[in-house]
C-alpha positions in Angstrom: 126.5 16.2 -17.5 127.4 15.0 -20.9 129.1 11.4 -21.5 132.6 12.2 -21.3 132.1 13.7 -17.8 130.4 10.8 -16.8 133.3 8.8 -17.8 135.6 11.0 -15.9 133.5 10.7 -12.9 133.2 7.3 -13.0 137.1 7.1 -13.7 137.3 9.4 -10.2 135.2 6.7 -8.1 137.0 3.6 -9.0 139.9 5.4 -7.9 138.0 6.2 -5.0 137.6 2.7 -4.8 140.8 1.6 -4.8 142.2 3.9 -2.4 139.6 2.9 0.2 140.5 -0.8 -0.1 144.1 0.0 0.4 143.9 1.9 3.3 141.6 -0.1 4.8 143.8 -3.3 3.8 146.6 -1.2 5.6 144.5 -0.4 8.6 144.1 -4.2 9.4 147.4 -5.3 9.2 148.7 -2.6 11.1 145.9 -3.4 14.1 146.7 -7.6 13.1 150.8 -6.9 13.7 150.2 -4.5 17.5 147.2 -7.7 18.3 150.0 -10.3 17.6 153.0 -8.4 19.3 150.6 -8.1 22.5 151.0 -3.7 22.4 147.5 -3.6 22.0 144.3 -5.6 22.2 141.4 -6.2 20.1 138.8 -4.6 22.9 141.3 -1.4 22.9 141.1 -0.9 19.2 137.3 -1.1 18.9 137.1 1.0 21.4 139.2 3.5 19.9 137.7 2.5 16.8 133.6 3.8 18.8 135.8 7.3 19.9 137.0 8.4 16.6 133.3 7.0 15.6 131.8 9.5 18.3 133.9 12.1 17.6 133.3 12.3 13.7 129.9 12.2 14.2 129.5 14.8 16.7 132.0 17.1 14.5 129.5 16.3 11.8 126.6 18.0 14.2 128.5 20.9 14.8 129.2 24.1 12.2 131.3 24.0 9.6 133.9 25.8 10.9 133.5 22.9 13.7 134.4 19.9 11.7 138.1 19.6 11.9 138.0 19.7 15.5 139.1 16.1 17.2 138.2 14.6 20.2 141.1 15.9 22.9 142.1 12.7 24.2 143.4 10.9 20.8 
């Protein structure tokens, strides 16, 4: 890899970066505002949160062609 693809690639990963913190930003107001409106609770989204978590990690076990599959009851 020469320098200026280094550069690129390091270019690519503070994007990266950036897009992680602003979804995760927007992931925590959204679960704040259904917490403070009472639709939801905080033990209902982390356990949500330990589905998906499940799911993505046994999607990770299976073959490839497995990976997009979800977990039926989201």
């Amino acid at each position: 890899m020469n320098a200026w693809e280094q550069v690129a690639w390091v270019g690519q990963l503070a994007d990266l970066k950036e897009q992680h913190y602003r979804t995760i930003l927007l992931a925590s107001a959204l679960a704040e505002l259904l917490i403070e409106k009472g639709l939801v609770t905080p033990e209902e989204i982390a356990a949500r949160a330990s589905l998906l978590e499940q799911a993505d990690l046994a999607a990770c076990r299976e073959p490839a062609d497995g990976f997009l599959k979800r977990n039926p009851q989201s």
